[in-house]
C-alpha positions in Angstrom: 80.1 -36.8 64.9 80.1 -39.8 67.4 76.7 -40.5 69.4 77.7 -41.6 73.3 74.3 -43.7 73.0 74.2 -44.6 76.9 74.6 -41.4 78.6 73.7 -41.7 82.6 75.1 -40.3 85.6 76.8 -43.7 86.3 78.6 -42.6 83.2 80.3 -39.4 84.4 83.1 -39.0 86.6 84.0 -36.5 88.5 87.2 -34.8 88.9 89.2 -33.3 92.0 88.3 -30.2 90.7 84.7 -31.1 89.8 85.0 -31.2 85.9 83.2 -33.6 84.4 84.5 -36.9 82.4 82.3 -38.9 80.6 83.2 -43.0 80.5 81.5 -45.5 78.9 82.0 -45.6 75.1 81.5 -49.0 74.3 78.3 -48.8 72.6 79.4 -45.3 70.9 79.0 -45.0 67.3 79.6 -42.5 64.8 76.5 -41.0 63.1 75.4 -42.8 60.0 71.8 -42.4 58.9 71.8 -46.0 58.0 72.8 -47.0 61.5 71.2 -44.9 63.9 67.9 -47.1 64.9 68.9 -49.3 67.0 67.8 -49.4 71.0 70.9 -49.1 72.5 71.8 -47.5 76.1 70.4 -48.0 79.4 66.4 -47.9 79.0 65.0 -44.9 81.8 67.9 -42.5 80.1 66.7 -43.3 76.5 65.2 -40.7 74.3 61.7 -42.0 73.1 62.8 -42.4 69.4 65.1 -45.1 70.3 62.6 -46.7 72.5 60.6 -46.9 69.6 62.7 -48.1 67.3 62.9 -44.8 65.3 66.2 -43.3 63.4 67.8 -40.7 66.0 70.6 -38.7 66.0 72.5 -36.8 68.5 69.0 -35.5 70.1 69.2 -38.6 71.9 72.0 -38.1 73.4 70.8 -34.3 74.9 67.4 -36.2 75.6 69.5 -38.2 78.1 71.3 -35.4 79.2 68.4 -33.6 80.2 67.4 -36.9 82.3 70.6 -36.5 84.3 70.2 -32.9 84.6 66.6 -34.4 86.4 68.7 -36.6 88.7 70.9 -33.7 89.5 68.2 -31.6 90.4 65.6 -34.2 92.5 68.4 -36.4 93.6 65.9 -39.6 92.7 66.3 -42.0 89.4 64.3 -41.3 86.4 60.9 -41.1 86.8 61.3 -42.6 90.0 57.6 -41.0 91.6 55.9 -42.8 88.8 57.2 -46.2 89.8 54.4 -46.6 92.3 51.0 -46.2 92.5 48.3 -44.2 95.2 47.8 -47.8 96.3 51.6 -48.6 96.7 51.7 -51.2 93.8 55.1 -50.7 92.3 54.8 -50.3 88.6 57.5 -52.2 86.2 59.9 -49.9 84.1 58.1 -51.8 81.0 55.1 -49.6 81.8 57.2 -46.8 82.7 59.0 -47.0 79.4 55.6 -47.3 77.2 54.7 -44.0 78.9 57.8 -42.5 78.3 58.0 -43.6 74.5 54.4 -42.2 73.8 55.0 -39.1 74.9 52.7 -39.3 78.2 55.2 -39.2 81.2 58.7 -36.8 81.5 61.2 -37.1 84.2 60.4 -34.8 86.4 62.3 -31.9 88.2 61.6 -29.9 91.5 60.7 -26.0 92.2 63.3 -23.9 91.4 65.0 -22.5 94.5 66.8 -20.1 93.1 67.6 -18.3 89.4 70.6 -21.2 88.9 68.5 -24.1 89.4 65.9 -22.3 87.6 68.3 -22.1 84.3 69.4 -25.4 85.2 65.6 -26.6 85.1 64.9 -24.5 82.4 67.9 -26.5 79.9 66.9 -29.4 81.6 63.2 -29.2 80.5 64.2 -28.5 76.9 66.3 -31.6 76.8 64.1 -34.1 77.4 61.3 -32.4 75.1 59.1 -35.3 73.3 59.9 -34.1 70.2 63.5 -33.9 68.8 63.4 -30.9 66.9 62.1 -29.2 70.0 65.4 -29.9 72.1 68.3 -28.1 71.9 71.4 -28.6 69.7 74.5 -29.4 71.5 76.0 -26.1 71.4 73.1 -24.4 72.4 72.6 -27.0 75.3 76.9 -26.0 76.1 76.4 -22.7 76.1 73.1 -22.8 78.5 75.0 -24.9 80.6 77.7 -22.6 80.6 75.7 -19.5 81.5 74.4 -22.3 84.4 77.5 -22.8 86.0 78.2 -18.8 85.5 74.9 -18.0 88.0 75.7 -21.4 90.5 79.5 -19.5 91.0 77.9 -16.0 91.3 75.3 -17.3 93.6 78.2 -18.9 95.8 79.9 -15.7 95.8 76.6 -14.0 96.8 76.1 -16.6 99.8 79.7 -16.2 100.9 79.7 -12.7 101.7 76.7 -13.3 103.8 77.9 -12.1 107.8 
């Protein structure tokens, strides 16, 4: 099993027909319990267990997943409303990432609008769990994600019989 180790929306493509690509190997490395504790990635996608140093496996990777899941539902960076305070000091990702790492702030991700984005939300949430035995294993996350884009394209086919 290789571990992508910096997945981020900067790191998937888009095709003409919307499928997704993912880019950005370099620091990929196949699984080896020996190996897997060192940071690597691009911090505010990291899982906290790599923050902290910890051994990870491919949790991490769905961790970071679930951040870009937040991005694609509140179109704003990771944990972008905690960035600033009520007194509009701007709070350095070093802060943000202690927070993060010890389990006291999440990305966050808006009202669902409808029962898509609520799945969405819902696969989302259970990506970026604290813990990595509480998120879900890859084929579990595929097949939620799967049944996702099932309601988006029923829900467009709803909307486009609407006179």
């Amino acid at each position: 099993m290789v571990l992508h180790r910096d997945l981020k929306s900067k790191n998937i493509l888009l095709d003409r027909r919307w499928r997704a690509k993912l880019t950005d190997f370099g620091v990929s490395r196949e699984r080896s319990d020996r190996t897997m504790t060192a940071g690597v990635g691009t911090s505010l996608w990291m899982a906290p267990e790599v923050m902290m140093g910890e051994r990870y496996d491919e949790k991490a990777d769905l961790f970071s997943f679930g951040v870009v899941l937040s991005e694609l539902d509140s179109h704003k960076l990771p944990y972008a409303s905690a960035k600033t305070t009520e007194t509009g000091r701007i709070i350095p990702d070093t802060a943000i990432l202690q927070l993060v790492s010890s389990g006291r702030l999440s990305v966050e991700f808006t009202p669902p609008a409808s029962p898509a984005l609520e799945a969405m939300v819902h696969l989302g949430k259970a990506c970026v769990a604290f813990e990595p035995d509480a998120r879900p294993t890859a084929s579990q996350a595929l097949y939620q994600m799967q049944l996702v884009m099932r309601a988006f394209a029923q829900e467009e086919a709803e909307e486009s019989y609407v006179f």
